[in-house]
C-alpha positions in Angstrom: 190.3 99.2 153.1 190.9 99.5 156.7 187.9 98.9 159.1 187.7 102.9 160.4 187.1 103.0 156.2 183.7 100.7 156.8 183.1 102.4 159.9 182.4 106.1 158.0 180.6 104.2 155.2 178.6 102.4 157.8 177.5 106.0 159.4 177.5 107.8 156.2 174.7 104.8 155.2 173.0 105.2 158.9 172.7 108.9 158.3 170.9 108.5 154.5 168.3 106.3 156.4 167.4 108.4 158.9 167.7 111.5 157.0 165.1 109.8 154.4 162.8 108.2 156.1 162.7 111.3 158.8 158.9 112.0 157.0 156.9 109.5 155.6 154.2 110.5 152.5 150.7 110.7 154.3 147.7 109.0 152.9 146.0 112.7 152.7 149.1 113.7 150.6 148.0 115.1 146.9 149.7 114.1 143.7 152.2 118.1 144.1 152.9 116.8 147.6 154.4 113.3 146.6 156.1 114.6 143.3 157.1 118.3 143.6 157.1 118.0 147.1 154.3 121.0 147.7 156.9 123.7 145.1 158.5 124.9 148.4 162.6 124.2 147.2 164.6 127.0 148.4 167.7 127.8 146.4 170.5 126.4 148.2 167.8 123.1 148.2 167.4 123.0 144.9 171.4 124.0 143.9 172.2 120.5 146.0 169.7 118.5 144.8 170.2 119.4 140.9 174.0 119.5 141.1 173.9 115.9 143.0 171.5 114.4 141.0 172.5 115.3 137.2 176.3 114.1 138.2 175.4 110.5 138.8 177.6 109.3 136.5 180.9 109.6 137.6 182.4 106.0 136.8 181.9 106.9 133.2 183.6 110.5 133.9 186.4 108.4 135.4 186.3 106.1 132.4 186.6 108.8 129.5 189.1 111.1 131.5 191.6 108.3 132.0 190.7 107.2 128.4 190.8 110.7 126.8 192.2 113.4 129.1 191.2 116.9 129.0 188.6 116.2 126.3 186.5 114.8 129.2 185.6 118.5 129.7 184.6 119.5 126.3 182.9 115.9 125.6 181.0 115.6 128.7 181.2 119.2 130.7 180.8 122.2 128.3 178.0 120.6 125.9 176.5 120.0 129.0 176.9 123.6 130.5 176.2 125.5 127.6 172.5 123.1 127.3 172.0 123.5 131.2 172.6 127.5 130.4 169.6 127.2 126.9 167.4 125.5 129.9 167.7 128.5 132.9 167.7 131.1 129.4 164.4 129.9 127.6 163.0 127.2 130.1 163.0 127.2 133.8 161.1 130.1 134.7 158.3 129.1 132.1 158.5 125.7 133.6 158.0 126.9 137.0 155.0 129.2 136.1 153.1 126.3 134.1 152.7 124.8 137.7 152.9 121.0 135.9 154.2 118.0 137.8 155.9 116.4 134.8 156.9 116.2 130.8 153.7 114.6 129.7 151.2 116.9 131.2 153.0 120.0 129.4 152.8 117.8 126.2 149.0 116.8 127.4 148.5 120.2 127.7 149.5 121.2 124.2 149.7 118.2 121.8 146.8 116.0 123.5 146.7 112.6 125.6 148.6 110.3 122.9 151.4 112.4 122.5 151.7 113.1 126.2 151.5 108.7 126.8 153.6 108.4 123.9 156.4 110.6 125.5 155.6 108.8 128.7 157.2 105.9 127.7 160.2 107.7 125.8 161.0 109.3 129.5 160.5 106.2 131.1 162.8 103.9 129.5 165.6 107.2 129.4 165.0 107.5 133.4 165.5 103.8 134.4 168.8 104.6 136.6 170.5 101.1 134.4 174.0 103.2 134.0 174.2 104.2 137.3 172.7 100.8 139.0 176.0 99.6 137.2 177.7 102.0 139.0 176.8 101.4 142.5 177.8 97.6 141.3 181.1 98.1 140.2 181.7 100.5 143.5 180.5 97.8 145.6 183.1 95.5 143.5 185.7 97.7 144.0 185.2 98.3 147.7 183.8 96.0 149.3 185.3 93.2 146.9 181.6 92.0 146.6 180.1 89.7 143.4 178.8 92.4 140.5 175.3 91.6 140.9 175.5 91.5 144.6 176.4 95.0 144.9 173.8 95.9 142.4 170.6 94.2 144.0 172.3 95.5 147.6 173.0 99.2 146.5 169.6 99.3 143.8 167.4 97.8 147.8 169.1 100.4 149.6 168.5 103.2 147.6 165.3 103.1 147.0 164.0 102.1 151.0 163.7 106.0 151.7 162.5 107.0 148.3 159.7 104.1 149.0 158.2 105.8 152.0 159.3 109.3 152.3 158.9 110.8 147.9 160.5 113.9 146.1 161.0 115.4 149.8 163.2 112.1 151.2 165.4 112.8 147.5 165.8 116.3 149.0 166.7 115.8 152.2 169.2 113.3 151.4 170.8 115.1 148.3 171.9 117.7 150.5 173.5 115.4 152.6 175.2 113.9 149.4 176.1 117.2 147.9 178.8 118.3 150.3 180.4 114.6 150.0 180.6 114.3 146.7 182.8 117.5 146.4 184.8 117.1 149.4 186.3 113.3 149.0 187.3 114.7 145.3 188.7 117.4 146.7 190.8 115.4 149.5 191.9 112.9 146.6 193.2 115.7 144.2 195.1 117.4 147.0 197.1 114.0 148.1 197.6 113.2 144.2 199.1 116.6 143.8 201.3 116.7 147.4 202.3 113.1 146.1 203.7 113.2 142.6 203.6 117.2 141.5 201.5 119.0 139.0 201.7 119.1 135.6 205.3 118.7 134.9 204.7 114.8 136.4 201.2 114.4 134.2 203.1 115.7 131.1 205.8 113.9 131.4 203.3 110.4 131.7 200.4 110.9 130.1 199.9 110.5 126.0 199.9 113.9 124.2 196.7 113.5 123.1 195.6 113.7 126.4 195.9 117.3 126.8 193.9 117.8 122.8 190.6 118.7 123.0 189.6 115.5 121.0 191.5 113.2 123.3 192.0 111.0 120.1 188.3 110.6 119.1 187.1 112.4 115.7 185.3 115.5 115.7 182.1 113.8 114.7 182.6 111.9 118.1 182.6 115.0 119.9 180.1 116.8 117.9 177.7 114.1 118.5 177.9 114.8 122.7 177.0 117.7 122.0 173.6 117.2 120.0 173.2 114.6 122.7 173.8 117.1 125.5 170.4 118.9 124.3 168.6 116.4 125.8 169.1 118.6 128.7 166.2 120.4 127.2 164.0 117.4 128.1 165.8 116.6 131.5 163.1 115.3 133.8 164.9 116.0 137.1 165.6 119.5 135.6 161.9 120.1 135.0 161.0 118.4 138.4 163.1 120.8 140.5 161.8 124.0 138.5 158.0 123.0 139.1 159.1 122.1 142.5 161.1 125.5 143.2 159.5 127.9 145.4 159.8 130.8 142.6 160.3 131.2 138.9 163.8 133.3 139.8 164.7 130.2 142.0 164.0 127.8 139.3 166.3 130.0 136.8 168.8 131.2 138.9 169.3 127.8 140.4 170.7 126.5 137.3 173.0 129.5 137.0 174.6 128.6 140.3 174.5 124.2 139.6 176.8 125.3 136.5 179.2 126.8 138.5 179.1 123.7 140.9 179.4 121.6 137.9 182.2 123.2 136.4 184.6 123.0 139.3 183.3 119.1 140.2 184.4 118.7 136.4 188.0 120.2 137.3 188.1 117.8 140.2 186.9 114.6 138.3 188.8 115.0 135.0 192.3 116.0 137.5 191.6 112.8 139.4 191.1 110.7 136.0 194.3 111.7 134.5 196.2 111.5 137.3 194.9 107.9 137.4 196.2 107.1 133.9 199.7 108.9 135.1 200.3 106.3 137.9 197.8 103.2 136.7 198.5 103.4 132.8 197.5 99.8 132.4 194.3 98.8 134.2 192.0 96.4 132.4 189.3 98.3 133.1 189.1 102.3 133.0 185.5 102.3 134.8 187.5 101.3 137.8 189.8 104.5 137.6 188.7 106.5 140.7 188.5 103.7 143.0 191.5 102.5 141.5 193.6 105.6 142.2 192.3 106.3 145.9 193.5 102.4 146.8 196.4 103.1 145.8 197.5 106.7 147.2 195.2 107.4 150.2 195.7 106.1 153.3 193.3 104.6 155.8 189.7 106.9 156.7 191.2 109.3 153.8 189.9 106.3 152.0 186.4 106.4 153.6 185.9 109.6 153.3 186.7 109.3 148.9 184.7 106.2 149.6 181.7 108.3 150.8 182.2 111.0 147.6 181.6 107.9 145.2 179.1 106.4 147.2 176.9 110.0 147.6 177.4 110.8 143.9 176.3 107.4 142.5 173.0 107.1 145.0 171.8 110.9 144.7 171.1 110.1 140.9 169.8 106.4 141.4 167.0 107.5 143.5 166.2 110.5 142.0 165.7 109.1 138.6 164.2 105.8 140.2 161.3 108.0 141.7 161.1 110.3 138.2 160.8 106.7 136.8 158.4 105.7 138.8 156.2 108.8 139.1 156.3 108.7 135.3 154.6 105.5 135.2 152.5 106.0 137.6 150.9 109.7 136.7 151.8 110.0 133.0 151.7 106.3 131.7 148.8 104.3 133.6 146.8 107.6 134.7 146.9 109.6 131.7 146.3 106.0 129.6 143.6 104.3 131.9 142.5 107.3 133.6 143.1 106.3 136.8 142.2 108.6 139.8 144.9 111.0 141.7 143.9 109.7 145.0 146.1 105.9 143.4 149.4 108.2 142.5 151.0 107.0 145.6 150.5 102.9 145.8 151.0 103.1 142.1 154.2 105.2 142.2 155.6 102.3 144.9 154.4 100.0 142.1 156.6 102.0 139.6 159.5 102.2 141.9 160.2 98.1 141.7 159.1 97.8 138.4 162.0 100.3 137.8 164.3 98.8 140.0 163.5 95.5 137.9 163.8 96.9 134.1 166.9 98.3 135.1 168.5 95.1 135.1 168.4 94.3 131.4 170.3 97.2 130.0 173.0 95.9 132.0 172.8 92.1 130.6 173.9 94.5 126.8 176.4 97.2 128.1 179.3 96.6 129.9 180.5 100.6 129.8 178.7 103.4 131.2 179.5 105.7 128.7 177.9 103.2 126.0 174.4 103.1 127.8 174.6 107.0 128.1 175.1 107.4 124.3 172.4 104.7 123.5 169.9 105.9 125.1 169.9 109.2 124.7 171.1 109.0 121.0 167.2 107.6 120.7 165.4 109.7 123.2 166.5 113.0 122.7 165.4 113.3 118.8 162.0 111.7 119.6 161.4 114.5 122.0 163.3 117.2 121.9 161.8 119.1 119.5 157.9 118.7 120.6 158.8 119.3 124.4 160.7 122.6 123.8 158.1 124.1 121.1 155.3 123.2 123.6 157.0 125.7 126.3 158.7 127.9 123.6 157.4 130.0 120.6 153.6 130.3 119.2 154.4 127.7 116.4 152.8 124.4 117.1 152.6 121.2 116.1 148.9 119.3 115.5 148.5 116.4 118.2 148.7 114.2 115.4 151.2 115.7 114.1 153.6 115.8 117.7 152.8 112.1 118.2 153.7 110.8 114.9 156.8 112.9 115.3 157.9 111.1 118.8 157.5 107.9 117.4 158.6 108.0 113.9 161.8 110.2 115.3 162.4 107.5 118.0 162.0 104.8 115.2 164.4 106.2 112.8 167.3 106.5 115.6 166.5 103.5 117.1 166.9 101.3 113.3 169.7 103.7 112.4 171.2 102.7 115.9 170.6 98.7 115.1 172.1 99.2 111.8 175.9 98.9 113.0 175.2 95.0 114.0 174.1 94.6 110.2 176.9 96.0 108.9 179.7 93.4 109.6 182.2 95.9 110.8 179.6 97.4 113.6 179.6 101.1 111.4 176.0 102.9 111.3 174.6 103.4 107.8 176.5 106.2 105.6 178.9 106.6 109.1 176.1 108.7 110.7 175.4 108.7 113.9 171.9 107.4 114.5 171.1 110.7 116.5 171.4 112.8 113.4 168.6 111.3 111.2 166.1 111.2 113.8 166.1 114.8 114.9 166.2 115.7 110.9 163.0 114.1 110.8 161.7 115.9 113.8 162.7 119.0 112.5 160.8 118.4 109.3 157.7 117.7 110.5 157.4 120.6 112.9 158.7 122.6 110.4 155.7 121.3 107.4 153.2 120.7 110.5 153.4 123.6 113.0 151.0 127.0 112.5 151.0 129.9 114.6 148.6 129.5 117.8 
């Protein structure tokens, strides 16, 4: 990287600070004020903010579309779209006219206070930003030729300073910022790739064929398990967030409409730019690296900043959005709701939650050294402990007991989480009976609201 590379990244880092910390939280602010940010998101506010934030991950997009090819698109874009689409259908204007601030008071609401702490600390532990703190590490590695660990206390500090003082409405302000660069240094990179070295006559000609399969080389049971996993977009907390902070139900549902148009064309940007990478760098040790890989090597100086800036924007929009869902969650939803701790506290301890999250974060990364790995983990455990008891508390008349909905979150999570441990038992790292530990916990969820549940 040249220095008029630092310089735009140097600007682009200026502008994030002074666009978040343009309003501070005031002391008078309520608990709707810091989290939802008073439900006054306009459309085009809350397309930016969703769009950026749910495509934090795009190291591990990088990774699986150099690995696998097209299949990137049915493994991490269409289960994803066709759950985002189940959300705006059956959620986000119910969401909206609940007027909750999070998860746990909808499940408060319906299944009682130890269900709702209970699925507290499932939502926690799925929100700590660990895969994308890993990102902003291995960015800093690849850029700035910094130590791991260096860019991932730097970038984690950075990220959260705004968040910090100004809430939901410095996340905002800033994802709109981070919106338009995210899509315009992919779209700069996949123009030079193609003016350089051709279309798809150059990537068939040096790419594996099983690139272009939908399975990319993975078995169906691989991809079939993304998409169970991709329901967890029923139980999304920045989905639910933006809807209770939209300014109408037809904003909250139409707004999703509109992010899965966005997504769909970021996705024909990122998987282009991933195979491409595997066309011209078919042997780099490490297929997080792709992107940053790729631009090194084909753009040329401030082209580079500017792809620079796309990474950058899409990596920070979804650590500080899910650091301050973190945090709020542990603030409102695990110590209020299980010390009953007064709203006037939410603030102080939401700051509290926001380096306690920056702290847990960490230890994921001292197990995983792949993106995609920590994605499947976590929400290979998470989803079947609450899937099922979120989306019956907002759809249908059929409910669950409290009892009933909390033994469900933790006996589901259990049940994943053994069936999960069970491939470092095994001797050749396979799950028990070569199921996927998702699987056995959402049957178990099923059957209990299923036996449990009566008509209300």
């Amino acid at each position: 990287m040249q220095f008029i590379d630092y310089s735009i990244i140097i600007v682009y880092l200026a502008l994030l600070l002074i666009l978040g910390l343009a309003k501070r939280i005031r002391k008078d602010s309520t608990a709707a004020d810091l989290i939802v940010g008073g439900r006054m998101l306009t459309l085009p506010a809350f397309v930016a903010s969703l769009v950026s934030t749910w495509y934090g991950g795009i190291l591990g997009v990088g990774e699986y579309s150099y690995n696998y090819g097209l299949s990137n698109w049915l493994a991490f874009g269409l289960p994803y779209y066709l759950a985002a689409f189940l959300f705006a259908l059956f959620l986000a204007k119910k969401a909206r006219k609940s007027e909750m601030l999070t998860i746990p008071d909808r499940l408060q609401q319906v299944y009682g206070t130890k269900a709702a702490v209970a699925g507290s600390v499932i939502i926690y532990l799925m929100t700590v930003p660990a895969a994308y703190i890993l990102m902003l590490g291995t960015l800093a590695q690849f850029l700035f030729g910094w130590n791991l660990w260096v860019g991932i206390l730097l970038g984690t500090l950075f990220s959260l300073v705004y968040v910090f003082t100004g809430g939901f409405n410095s996340v905002i302000r800033t994802d709109l910022f981070q919106f338009v660069l995210m899509f315009a240094g992919f779209a700069v990179l996949l123009i030079v790739l193609y003016l350089n070295y051709g279309g798809m006559p150059f990537l068939e000609t040096n790419l594996p064929e099983t690139h272009f399969t939908w399975h990319g080389g993975n078995s169906g049971l691989y991809i079939a398990t993304w998409y169970v996993i991709a329901l967890a977009t029923l139980i999304e907390p920045s989905f639910y967030q933006r809807c209770y902070a939209a300014k109408t139900e037809k904003v909250a549902r139409n707004g999703i409409f509109l992010s899965i148009l966005c997504w769909a064309f970021f996705d024909f940007l990122t998987t282009s730019c991933g195979m491409y990478a595997k066309a011209i760098l078919p042997d780099l040790e490490n297929a997080v690296g792709s992107y940053p890989a790729v631009a090194l090597e084909v753009l040329p100086a401030g082209l580079l900043g500017i792809f620079a800036l796309s990474l950058l924007a899409t990596v920070m929009s979804t650590v500080d959005s899910y650091s301050f869902v973190a945090a709020t969650t542990f603030s409102k939803d695990i110590v209020q709701k299980a010390f009953n701790v007064k709203h006037q506290s939410i603030t102080s301890l939401t700051r509290i939650g926001l380096l306690l999250t920056a702290t847990l974060a960490i230890i994921p990364l001292m197990l995983f050294d792949s993106v995609v790995d920590i994605w499947y983990t976590f929400g290979s455990i998470g989803t079947p402990a609450l899937l099922i008891p979120v989306f019956t508390s907002f759809v249908g008349k059929r409910k669950m007991s409290a009892t009933a909905a909390f033994y469900s979150i933790l006996s589901s999570g259990a049940v994943s989480l053994i069936w999960y441990l069970s491939q470092f038992a095994s001797g050749d790292g396979s799950y028990w009976f070569s199921v996927q530990p998702i699987f056995p916990g959402l049957v178990l969820s099923l059957l209990i609201y299923l036996i449990t549940s009566r008509e209300k």
